[in-house]
Every structure is written in structure tokens, then in C-alpha cells.
PDB file of N, CA, C and O in Angstrom, chain B, residues numbered from 101:
ATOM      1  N   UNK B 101      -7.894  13.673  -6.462  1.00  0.00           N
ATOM      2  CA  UNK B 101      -7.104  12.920  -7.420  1.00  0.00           C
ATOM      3  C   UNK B 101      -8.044  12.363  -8.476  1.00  0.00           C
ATOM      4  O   UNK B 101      -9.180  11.947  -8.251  1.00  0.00           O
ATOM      5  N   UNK B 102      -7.461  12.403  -9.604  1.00  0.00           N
ATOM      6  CA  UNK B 102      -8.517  11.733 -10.782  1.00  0.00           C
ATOM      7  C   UNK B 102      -8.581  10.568 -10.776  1.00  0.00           C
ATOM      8  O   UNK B 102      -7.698   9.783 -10.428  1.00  0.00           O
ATOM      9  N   UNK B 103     -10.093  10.234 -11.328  1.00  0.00           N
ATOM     10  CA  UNK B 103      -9.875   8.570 -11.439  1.00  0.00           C
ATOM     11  C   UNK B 103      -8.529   7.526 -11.850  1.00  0.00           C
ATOM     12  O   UNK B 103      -8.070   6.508 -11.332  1.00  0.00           O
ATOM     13  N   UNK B 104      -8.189   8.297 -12.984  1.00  0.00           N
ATOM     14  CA  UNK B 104      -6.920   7.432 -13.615  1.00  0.00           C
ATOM     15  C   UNK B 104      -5.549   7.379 -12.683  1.00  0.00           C
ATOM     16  O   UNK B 104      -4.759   6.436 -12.682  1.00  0.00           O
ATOM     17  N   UNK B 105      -5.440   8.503 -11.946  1.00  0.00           N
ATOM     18  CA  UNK B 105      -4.194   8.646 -10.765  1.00  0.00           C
ATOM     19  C   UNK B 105      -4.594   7.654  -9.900  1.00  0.00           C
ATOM     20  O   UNK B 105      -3.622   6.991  -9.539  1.00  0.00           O
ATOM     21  N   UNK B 106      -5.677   7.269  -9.405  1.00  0.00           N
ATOM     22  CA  UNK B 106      -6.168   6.399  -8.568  1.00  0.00           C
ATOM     23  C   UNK B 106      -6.412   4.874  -9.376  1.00  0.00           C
ATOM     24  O   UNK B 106      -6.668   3.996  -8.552  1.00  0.00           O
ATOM     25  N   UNK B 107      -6.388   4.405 -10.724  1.00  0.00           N
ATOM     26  CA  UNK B 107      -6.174   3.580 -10.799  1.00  0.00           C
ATOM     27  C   UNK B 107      -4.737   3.273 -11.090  1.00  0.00           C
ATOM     28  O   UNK B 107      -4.471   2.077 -11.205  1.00  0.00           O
ATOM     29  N   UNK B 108      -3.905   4.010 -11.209  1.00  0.00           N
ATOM     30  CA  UNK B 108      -2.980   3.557 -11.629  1.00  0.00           C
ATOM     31  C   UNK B 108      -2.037   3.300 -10.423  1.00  0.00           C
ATOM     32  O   UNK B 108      -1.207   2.391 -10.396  1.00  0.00           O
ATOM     33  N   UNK B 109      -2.217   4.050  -9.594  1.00  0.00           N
ATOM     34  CA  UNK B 109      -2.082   3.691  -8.201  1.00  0.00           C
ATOM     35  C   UNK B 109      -1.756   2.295  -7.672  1.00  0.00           C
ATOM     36  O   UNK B 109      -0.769   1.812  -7.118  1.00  0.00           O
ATOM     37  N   UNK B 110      -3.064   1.777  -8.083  1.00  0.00           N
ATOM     38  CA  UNK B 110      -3.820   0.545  -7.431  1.00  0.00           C
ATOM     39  C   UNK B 110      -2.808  -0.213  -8.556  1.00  0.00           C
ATOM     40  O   UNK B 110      -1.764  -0.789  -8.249  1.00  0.00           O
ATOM     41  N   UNK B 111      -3.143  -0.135  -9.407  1.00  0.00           N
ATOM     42  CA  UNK B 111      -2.270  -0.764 -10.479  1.00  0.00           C
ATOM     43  C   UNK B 111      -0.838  -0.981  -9.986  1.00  0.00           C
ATOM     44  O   UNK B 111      -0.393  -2.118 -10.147  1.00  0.00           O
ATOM     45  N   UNK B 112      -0.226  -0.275  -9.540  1.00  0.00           N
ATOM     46  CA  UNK B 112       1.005   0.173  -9.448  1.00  0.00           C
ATOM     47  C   UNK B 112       1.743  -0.662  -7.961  1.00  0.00           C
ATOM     48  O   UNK B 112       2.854  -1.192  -7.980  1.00  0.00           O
ATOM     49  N   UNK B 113       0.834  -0.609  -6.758  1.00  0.00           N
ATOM     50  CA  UNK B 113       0.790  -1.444  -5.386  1.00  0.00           C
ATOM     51  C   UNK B 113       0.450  -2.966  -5.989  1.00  0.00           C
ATOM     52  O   UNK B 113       1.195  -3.878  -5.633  1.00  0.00           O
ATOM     53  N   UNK B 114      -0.515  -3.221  -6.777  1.00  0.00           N
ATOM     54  CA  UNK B 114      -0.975  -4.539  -7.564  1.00  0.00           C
ATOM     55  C   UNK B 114       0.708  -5.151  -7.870  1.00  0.00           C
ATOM     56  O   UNK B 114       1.366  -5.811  -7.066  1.00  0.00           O
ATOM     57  N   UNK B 115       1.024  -4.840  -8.862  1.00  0.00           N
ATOM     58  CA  UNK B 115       2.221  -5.098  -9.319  1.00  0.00           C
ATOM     59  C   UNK B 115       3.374  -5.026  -8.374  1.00  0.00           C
ATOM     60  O   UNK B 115       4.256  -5.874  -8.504  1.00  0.00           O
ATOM     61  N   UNK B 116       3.442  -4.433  -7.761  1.00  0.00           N
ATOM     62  CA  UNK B 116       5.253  -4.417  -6.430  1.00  0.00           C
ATOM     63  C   UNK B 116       4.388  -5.561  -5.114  1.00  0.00           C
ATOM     64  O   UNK B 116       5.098  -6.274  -4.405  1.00  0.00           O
ATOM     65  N   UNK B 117       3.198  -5.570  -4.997  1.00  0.00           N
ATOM     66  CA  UNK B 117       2.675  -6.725  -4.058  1.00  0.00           C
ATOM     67  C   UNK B 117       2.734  -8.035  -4.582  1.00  0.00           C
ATOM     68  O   UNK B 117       2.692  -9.048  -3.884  1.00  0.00           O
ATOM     69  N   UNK B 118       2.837  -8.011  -5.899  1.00  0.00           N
ATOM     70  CA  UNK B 118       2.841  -9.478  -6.616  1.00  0.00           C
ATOM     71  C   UNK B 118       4.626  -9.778  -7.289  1.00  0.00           C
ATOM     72  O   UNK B 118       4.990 -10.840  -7.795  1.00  0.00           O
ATOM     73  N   UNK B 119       5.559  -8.451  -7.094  1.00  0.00           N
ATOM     74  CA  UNK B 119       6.468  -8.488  -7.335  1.00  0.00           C
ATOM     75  C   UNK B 119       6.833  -8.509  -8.807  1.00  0.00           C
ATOM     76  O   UNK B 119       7.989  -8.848  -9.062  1.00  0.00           O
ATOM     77  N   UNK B 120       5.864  -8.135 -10.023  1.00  0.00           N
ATOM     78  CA  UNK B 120       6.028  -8.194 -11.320  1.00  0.00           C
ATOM     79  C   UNK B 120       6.776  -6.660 -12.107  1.00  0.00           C
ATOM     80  O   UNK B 120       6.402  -5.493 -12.223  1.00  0.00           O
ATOM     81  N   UNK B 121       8.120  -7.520 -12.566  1.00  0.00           N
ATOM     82  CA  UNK B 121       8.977  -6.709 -13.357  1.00  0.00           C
ATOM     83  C   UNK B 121       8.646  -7.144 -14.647  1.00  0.00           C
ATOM     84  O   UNK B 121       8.053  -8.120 -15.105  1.00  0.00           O
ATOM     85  N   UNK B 122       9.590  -5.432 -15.440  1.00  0.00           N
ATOM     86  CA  UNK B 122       9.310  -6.145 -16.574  1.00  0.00           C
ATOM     87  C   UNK B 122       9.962  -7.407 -17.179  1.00  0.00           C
ATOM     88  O   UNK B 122       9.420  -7.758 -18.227  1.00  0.00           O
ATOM     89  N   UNK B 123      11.298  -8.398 -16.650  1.00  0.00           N
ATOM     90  CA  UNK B 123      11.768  -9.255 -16.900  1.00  0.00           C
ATOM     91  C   UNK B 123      10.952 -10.198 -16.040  1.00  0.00           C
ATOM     92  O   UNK B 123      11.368 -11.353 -16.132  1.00  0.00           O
ATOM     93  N   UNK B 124       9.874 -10.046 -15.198  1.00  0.00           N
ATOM     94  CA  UNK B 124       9.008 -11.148 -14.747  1.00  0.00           C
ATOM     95  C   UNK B 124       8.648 -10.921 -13.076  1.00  0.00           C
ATOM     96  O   UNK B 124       8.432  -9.888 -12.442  1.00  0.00           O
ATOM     97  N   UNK B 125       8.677 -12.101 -12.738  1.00  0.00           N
ATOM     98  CA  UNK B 125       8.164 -12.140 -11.210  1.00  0.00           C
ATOM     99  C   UNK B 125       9.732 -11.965 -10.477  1.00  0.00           C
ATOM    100  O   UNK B 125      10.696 -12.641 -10.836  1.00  0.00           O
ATOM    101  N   UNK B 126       9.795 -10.800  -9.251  1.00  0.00           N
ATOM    102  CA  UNK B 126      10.927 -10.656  -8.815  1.00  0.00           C
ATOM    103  C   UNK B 126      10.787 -11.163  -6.863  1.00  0.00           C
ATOM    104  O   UNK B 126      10.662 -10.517  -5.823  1.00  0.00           O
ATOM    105  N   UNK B 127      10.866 -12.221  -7.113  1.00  0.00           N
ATOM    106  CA  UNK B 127      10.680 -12.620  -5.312  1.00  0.00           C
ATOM    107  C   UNK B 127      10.991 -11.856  -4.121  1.00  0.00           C
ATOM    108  O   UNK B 127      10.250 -11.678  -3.155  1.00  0.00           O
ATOM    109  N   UNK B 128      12.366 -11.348  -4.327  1.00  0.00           N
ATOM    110  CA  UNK B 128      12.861 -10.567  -3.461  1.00  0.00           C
ATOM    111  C   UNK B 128      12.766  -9.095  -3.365  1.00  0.00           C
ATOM    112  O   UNK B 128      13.164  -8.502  -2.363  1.00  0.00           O
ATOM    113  N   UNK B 129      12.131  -8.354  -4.614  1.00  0.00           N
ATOM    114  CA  UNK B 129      11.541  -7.153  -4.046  1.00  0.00           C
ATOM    115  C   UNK B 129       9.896  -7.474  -3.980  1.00  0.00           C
ATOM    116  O   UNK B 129       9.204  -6.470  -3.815  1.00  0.00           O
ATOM    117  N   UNK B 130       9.281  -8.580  -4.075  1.00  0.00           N
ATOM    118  CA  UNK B 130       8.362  -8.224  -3.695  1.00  0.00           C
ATOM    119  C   UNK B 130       7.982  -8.581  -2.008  1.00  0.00           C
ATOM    120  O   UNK B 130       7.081  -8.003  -1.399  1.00  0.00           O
ATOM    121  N   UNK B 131       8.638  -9.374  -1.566  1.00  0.00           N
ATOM    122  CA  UNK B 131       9.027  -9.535   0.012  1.00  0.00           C
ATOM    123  C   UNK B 131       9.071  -8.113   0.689  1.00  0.00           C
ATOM    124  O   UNK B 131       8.241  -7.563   1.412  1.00  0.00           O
ATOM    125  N   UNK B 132      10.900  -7.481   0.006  1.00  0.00           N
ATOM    126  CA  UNK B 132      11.081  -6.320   0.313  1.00  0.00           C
ATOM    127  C   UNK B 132       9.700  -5.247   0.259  1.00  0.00           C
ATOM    128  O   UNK B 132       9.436  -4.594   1.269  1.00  0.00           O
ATOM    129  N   UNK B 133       9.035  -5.146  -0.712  1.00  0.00           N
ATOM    130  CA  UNK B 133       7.911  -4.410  -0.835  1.00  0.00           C
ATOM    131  C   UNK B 133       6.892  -4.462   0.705  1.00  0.00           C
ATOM    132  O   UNK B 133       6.726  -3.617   1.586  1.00  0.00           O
ATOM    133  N   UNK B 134       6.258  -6.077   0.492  1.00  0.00           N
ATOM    134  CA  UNK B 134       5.737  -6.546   1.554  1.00  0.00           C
ATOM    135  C   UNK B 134       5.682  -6.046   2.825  1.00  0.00           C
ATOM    136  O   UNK B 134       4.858  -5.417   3.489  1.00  0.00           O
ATOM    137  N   UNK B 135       7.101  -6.624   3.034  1.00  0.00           N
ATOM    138  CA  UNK B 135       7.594  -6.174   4.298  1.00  0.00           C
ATOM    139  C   UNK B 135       7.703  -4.462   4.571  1.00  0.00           C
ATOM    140  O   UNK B 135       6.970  -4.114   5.497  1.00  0.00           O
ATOM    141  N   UNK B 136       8.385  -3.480   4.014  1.00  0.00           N
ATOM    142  CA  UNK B 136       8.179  -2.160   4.007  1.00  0.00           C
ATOM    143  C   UNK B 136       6.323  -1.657   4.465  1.00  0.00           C
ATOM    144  O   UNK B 136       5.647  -1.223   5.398  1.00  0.00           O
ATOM    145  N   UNK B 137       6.229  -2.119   3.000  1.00  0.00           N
ATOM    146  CA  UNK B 137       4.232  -1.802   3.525  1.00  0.00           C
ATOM    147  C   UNK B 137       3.754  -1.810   4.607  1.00  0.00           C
ATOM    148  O   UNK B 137       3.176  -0.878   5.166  1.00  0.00           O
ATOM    149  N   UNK B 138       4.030  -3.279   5.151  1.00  0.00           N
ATOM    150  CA  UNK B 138       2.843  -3.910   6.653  1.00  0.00           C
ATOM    151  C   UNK B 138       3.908  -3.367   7.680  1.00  0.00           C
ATOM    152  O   UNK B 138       3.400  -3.353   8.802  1.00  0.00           O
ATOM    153  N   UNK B 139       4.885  -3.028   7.685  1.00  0.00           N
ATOM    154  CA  UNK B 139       5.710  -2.122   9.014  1.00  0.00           C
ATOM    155  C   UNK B 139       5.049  -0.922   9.038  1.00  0.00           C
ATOM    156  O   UNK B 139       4.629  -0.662  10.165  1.00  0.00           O
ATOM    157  N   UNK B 140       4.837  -0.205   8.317  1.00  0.00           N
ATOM    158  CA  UNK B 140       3.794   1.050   8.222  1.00  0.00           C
ATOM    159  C   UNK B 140       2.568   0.861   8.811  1.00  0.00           C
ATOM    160  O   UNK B 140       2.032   1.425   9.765  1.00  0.00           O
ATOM    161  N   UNK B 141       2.177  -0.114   8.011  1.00  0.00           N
ATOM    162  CA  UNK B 141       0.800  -0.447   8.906  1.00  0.00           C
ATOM    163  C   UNK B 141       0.510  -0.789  10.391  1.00  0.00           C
ATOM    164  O   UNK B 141      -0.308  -0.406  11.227  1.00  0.00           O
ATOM    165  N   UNK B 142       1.729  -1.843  10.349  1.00  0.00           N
ATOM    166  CA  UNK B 142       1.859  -2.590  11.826  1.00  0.00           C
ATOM    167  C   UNK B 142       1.885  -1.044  12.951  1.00  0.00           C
ATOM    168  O   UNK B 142       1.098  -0.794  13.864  1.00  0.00           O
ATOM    169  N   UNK B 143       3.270  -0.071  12.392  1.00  0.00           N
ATOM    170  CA  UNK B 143       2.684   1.099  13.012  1.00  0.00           C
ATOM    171  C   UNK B 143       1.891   1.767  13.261  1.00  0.00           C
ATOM    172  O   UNK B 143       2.021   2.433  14.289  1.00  0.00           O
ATOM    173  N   UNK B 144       0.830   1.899  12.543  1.00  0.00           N
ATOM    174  CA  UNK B 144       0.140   2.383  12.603  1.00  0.00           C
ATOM    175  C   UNK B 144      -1.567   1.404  13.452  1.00  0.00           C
ATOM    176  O   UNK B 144      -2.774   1.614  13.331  1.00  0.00           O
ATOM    177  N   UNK B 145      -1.032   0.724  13.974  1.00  0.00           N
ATOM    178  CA  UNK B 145      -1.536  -0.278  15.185  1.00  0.00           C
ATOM    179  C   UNK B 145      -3.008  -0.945  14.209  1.00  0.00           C
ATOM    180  O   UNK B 145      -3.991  -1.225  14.895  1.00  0.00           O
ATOM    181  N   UNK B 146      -3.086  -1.114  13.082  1.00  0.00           N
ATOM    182  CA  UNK B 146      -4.103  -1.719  12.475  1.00  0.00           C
ATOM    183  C   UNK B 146      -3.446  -3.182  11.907  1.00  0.00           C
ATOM    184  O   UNK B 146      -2.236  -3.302  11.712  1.00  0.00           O
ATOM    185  N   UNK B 147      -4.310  -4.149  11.700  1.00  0.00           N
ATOM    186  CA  UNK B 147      -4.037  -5.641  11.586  1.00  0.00           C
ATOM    187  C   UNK B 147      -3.217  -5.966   9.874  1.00  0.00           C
ATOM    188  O   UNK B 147      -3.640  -5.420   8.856  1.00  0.00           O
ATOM    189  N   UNK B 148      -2.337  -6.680   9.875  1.00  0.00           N
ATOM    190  CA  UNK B 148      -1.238  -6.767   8.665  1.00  0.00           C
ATOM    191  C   UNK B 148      -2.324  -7.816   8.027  1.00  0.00           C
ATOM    192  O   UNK B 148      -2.433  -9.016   8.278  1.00  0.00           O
ATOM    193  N   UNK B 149      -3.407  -6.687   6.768  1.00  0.00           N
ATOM    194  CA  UNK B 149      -3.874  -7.438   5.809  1.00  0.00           C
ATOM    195  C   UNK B 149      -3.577  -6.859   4.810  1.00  0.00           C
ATOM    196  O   UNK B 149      -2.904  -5.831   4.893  1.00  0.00           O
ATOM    197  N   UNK B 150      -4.021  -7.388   3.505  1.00  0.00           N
ATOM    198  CA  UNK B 150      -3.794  -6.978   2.338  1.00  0.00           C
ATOM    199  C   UNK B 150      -4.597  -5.660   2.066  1.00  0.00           C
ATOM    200  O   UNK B 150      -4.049  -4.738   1.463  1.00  0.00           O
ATOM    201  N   UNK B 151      -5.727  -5.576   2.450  1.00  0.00           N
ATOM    202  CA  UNK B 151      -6.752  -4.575   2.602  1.00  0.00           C
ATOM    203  C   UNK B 151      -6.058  -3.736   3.052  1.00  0.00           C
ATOM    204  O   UNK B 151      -5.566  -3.155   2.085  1.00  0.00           O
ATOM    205  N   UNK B 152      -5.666  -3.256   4.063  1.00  0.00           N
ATOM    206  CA  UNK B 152      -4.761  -2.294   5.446  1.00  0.00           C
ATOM    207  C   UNK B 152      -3.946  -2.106   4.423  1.00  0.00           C
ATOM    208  O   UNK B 152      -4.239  -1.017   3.928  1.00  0.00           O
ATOM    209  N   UNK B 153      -2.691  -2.819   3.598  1.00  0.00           N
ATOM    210  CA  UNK B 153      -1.884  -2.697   3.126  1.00  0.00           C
ATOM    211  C   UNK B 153      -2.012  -1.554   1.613  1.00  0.00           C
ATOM    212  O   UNK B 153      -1.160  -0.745   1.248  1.00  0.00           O
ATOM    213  N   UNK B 154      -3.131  -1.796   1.074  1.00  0.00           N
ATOM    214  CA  UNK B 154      -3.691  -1.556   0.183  1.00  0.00           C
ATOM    215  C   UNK B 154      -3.903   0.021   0.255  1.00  0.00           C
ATOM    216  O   UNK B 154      -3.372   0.837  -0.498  1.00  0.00           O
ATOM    217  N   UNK B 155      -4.907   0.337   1.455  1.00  0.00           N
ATOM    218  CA  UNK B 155      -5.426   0.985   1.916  1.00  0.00           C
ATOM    219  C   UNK B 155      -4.710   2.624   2.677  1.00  0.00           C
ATOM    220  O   UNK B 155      -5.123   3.775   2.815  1.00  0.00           O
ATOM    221  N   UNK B 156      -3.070   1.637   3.112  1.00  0.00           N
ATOM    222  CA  UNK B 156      -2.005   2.917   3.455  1.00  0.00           C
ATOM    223  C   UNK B 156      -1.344   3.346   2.117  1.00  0.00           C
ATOM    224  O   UNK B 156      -0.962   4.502   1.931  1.00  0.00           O
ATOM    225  N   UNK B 157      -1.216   2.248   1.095  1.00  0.00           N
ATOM    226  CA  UNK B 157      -0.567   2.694   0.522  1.00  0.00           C
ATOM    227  C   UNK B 157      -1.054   4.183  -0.982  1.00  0.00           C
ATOM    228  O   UNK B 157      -0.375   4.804  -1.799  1.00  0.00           O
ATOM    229  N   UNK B 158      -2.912   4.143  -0.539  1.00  0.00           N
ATOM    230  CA  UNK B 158      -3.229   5.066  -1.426  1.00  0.00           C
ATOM    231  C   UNK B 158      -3.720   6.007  -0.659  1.00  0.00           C
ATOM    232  O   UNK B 158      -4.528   6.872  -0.996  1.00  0.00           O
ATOM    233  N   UNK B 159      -3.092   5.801   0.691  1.00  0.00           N
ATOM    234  CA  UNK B 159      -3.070   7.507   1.598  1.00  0.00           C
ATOM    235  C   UNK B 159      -4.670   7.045   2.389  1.00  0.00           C
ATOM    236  O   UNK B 159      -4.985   8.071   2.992  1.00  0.00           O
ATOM    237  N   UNK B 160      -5.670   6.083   2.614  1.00  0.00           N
ATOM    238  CA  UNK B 160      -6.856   6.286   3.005  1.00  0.00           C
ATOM    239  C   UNK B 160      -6.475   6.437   4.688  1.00  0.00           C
ATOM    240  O   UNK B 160      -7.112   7.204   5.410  1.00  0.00           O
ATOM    241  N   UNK B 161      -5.438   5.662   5.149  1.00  0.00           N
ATOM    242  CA  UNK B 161      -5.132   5.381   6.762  1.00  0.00           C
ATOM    243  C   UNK B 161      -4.372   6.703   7.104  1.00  0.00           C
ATOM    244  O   UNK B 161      -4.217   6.839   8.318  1.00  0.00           O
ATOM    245  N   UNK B 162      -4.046   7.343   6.618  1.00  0.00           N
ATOM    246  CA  UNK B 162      -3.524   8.974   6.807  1.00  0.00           C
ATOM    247  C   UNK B 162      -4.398   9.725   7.000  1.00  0.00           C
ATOM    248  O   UNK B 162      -4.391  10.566   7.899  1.00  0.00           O
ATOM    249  N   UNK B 163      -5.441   9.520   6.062  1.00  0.00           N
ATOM    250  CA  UNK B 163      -6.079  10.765   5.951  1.00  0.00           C
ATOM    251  C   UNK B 163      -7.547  10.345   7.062  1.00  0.00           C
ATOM    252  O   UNK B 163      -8.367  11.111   7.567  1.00  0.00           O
ATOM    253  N   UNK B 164      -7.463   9.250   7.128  1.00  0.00           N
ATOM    254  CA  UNK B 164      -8.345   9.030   8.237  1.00  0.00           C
ATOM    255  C   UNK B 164      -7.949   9.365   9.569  1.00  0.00           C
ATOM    256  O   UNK B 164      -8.828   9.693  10.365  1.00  0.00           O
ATOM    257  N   UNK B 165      -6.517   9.326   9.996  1.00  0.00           N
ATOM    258  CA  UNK B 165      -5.749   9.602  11.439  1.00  0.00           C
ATOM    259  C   UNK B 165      -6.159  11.196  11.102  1.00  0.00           C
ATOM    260  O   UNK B 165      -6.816  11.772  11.969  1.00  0.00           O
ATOM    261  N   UNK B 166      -5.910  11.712  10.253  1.00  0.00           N
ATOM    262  CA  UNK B 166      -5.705  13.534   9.829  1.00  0.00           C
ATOM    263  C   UNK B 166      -7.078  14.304  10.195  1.00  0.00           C
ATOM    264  O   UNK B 166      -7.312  15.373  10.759  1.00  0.00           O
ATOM    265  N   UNK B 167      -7.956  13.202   9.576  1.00  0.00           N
ATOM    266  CA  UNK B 167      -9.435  13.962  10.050  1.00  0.00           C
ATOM    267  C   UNK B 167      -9.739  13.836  11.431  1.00  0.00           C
ATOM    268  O   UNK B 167     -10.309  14.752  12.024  1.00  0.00           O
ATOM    269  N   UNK B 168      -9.287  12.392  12.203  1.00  0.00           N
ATOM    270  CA  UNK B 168      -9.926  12.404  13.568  1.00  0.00           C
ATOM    271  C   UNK B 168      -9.141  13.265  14.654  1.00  0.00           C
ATOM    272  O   UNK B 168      -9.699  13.519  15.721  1.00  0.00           O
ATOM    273  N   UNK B 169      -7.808  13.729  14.381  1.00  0.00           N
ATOM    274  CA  UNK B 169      -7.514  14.742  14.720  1.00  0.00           C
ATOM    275  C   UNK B 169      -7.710  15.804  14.894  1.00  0.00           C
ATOM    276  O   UNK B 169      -7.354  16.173  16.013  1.00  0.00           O
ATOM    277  N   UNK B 170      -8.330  16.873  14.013  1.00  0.00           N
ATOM    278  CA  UNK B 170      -9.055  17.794  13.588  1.00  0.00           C
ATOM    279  C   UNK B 170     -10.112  17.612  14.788  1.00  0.00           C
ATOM    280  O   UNK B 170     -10.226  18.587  15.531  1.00  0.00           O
ATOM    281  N   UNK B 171     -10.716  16.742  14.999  1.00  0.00           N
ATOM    282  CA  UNK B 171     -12.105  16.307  16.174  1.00  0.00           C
ATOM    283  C   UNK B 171     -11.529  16.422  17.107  1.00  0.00           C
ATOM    284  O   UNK B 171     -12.070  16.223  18.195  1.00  0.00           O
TER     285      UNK B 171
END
């Protein structure tokens, strides 16, 4: 992925984690967001941080389960 797909990414989780629309800060999807994210994670039996959260959502906790598989 190119740099810019990968920042915009980050950009993109930045903004639905902080809940910013373009009419402003939206409380309730960013909960909703929240919550969606760290259930993924929580599944995926690693600790509900922002990091973890961060981290599934630009594919790194996938592709880390994907490789140790392969082993």
C-alpha cells in the first residue's frame, strides 16, 4: 500500500475514533465506532487499547495471525 493509502487510513480511524463529521463532533457514532473496533479486538484476545484498536483497523493484527499461521 502507498504511503498516502496508509495515511489516509490513519487519518480516516483518527476522525470516526474522535467522532468528527463534517457538521462537527458526532457522540454517538463515535461510541458506535468505538465499540465495533475493540469487539474485534477483544476477539481477537489482545487488550482494548487505542494502539490494538489502531493497529486492527489498518490490517497489522491480521496479517500478523496470517503469517504465524503459515509457521
Amino acid at each position: 500500500m502507498s504511503e498516502d493509502g496508509v495515511s489516509g487510513r490513519e487519518e480516516q480511524f483518527d476522525r470516526l475514533w474522535e467522532g468528527q463529521t463534517p457538521k462537527g463532533i458526532n457522540r454517538a457514532k463515535m461510541l458506535k465506532f468505538r465499540q465495533y473496533i475493540l469487539e474485534h479486538v477483544r476477539q481477537k484476545r489482545r487488550p482494548l487499547t487505542y494502539e490494538n484498536a489502531k493497529r486492527y483497523w489498518m490490517g497489522e493484527i491480521q496479517k500478523e495471525e496470517a503469517e504465524s499461521e503459515n509457521y
